[in-house]
C-alpha positions as CSV (number, residue, x, y, z in Angstrom):
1,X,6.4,-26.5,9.2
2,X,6.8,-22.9,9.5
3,X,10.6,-22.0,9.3
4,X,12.1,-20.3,13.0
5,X,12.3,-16.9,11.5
6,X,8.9,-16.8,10.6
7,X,7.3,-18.1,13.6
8,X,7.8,-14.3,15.4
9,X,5.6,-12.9,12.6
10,X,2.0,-12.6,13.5
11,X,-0.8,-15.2,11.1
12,X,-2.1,-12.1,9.3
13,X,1.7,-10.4,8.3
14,X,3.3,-13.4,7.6
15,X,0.2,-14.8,5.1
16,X,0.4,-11.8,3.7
17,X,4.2,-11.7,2.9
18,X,3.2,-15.5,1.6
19,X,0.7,-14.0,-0.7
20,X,2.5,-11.5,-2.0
21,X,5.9,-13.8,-2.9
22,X,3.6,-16.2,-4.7
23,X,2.1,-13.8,-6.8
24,X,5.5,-12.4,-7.5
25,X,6.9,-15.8,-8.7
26,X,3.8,-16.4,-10.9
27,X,4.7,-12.8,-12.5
28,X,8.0,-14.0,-13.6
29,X,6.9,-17.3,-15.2
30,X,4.1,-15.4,-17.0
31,X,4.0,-12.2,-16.9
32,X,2.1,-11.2,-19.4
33,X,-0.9,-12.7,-18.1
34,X,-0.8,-12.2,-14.3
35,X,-0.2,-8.5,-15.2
36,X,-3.5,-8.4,-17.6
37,X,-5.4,-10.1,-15.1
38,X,-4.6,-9.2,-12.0
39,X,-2.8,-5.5,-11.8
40,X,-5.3,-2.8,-11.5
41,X,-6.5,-1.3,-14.8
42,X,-8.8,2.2,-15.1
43,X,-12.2,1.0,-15.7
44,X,-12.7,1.8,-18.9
45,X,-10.0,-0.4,-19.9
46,X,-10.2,-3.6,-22.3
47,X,-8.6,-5.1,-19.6
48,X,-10.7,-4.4,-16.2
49,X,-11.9,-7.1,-14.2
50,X,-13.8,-6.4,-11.0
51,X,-11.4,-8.2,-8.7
52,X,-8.3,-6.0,-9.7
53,X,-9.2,-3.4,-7.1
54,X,-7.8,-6.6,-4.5
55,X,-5.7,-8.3,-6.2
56,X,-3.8,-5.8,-7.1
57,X,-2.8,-4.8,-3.9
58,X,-0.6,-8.1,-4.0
59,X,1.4,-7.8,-7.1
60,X,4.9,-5.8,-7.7
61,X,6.5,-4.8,-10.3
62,X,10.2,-5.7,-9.6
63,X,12.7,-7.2,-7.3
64,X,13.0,-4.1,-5.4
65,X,9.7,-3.0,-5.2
66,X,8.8,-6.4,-3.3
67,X,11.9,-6.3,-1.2
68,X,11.3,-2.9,-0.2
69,X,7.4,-3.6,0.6
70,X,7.6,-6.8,2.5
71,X,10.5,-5.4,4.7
72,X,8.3,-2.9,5.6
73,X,5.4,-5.0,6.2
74,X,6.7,-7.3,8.4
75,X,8.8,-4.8,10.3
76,X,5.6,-2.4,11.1
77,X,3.0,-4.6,10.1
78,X,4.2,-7.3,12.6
79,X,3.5,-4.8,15.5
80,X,0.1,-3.0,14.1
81,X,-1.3,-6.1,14.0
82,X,-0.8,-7.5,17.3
83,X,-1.9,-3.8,18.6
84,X,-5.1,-4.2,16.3
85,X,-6.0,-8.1,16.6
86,X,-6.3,-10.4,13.9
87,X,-10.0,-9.5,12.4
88,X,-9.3,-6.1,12.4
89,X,-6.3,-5.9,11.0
90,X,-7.4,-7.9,8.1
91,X,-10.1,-5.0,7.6
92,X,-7.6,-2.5,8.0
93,X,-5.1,-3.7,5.1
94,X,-8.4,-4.5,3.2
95,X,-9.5,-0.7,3.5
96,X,-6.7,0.8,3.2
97,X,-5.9,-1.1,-0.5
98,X,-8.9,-0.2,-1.4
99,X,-8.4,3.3,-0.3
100,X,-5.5,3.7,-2.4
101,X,-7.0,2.4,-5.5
102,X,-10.3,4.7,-4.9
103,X,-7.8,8.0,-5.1
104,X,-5.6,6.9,-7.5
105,X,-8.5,6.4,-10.2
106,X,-10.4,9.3,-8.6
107,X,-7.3,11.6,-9.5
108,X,-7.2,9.2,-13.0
109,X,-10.6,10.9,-13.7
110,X,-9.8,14.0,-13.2
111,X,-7.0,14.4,-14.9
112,X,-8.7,12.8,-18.3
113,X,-12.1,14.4,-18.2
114,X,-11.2,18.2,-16.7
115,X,-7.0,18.5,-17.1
116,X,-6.3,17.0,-20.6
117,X,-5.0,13.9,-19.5
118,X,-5.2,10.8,-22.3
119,X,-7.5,8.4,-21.6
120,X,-5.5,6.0,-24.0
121,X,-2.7,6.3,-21.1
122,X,-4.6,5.5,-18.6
123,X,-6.6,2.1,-20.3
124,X,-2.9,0.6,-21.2
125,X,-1.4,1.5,-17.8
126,X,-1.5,-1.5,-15.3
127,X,-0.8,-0.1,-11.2
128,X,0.5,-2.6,-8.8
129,X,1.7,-3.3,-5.2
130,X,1.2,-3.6,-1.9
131,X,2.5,0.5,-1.3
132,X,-0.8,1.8,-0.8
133,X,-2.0,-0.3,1.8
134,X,1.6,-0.1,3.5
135,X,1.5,3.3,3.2
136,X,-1.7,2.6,5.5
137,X,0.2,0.6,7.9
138,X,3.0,3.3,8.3
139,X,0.0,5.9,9.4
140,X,-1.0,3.4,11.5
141,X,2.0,3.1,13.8
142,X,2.4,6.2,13.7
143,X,-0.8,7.2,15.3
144,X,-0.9,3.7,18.0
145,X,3.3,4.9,18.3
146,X,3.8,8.6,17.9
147,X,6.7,9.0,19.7
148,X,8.8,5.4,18.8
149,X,12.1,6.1,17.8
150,X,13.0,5.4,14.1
151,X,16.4,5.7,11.7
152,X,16.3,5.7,8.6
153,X,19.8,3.6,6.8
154,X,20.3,6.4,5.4
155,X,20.7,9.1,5.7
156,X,21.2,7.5,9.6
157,X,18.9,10.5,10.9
158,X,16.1,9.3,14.1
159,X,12.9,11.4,14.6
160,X,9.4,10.3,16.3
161,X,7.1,8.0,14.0
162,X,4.9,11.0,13.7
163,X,7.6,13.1,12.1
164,X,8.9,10.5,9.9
165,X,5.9,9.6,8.2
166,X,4.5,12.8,8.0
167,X,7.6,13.8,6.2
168,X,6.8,10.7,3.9
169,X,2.8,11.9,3.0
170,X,3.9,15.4,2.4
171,X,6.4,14.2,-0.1
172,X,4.3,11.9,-1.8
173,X,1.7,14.6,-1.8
174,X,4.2,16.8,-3.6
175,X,5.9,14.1,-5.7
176,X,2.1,13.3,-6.7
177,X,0.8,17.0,-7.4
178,X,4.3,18.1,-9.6
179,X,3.6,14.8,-11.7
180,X,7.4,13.8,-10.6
181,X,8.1,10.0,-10.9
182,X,5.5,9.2,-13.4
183,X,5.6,5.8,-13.0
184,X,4.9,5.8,-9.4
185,X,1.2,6.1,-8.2
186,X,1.5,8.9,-5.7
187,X,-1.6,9.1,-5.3
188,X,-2.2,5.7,-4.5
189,X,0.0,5.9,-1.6
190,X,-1.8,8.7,-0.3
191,X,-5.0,7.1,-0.7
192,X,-3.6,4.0,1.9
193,X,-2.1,6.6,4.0
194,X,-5.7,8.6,4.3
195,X,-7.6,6.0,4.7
196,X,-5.5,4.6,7.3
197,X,-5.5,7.8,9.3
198,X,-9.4,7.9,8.7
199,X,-9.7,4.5,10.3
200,X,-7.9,4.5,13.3
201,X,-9.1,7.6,14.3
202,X,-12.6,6.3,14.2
203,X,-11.5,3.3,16.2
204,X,-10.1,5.1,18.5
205,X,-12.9,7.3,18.9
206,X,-15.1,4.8,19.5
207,X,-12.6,3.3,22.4
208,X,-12.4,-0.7,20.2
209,X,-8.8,-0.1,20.1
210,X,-6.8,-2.3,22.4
């Protein structure tokens, strides 16, 4: 029976949120092993598989990380969903995961083979979470919502969805092109983020938005 609080949350958010707690639980009974199988590895590594690109996408690496991710998914992911309908929402989250792991190794490539990065680095270092396909959803309202209201908790400042989240690519883009929080994949997010934007626009192009 699904608890009250859950009920409100649309089939495709709240599996998702299920999905995503699981796989976090698994993590701390063995983390050693989800991690080597399931987190996304660059593709030359020892320990690529070819489903990481997904599964990924539903792994985190902390209590905060999670927290912060599933808040956000159910609190904007809730209503992009019941603006896109179930089947295409799925493809959306789908493509926009994806999307952030095509970047994120695009830039990994890069970065070895033309701006002396170490390929070593990058064959030991797993990526994980949701952030790149949330990242996606964020775009997302923004574009079906430009003009919703939002606060932040703090600092307690409210601009227009547009404003917010555009604030959030452009530091991400920075963050991501001064090398700044190494252990974050910047680029990742801004590979959700574009292929969200890339997405909707088509759909809504094409007039199969609701």
């Amino acid at each position: 029976m699904t608890p009250r609080f859950l009920q409100n949350i649309p089939v495709v958010t709240r599996n998702l949120l299920y999905l995503n707690v699981i796989m976090f639980v698994a993590t701390l009974i063995n983390e050693d092993f989800m991690i080597r199988t399931f987190a996304m590895f660059y593709p030359e590594s020892p320990y690529f598989r070819w489903w990481q690109p997904v599964t990924h996408m539903f792994m985190h690496g902390g209590v905060w990380h999670i927290l912060f991710n599933m808040y956000t998914l159910v609190m904007f992911g809730t209503v992009v969903e019941r603006a896109l309908g179930t089947r295409d929402y799925i493809i959306f989250y789908l493509v926009t995961g994806l999307g952030a792991v095509a970047l994120h190794i695009g830039v990994q490539w890069l970065e070895i083979n033309y701006l002396g990065g170490s390929l070593a680095a990058a064959v030991l270092t797993p990526m994980v979470g949701a952030s790149g396909a949330i990242y996606g959803v964020l775009v997302a309202f923004a574009m079906l919502y430009p003009e919703a209201r939002l606060t932040l908790i703090f600092p307690p400042i409210t601009l227009d969805a547009k404003w917010w989240v555009g604030i959030f690519v452009a530091l991400e883009l920075l963050l991501g092109i001064t090398g700044s929080q190494v252990s974050i994949a910047h680029f990742a997010h801004l590979g959700g983020a574009l292929f969200g934007f890339l997405l909707i626009r088509r759909w809504k192009r094409k007039g199969s938005l609701r």
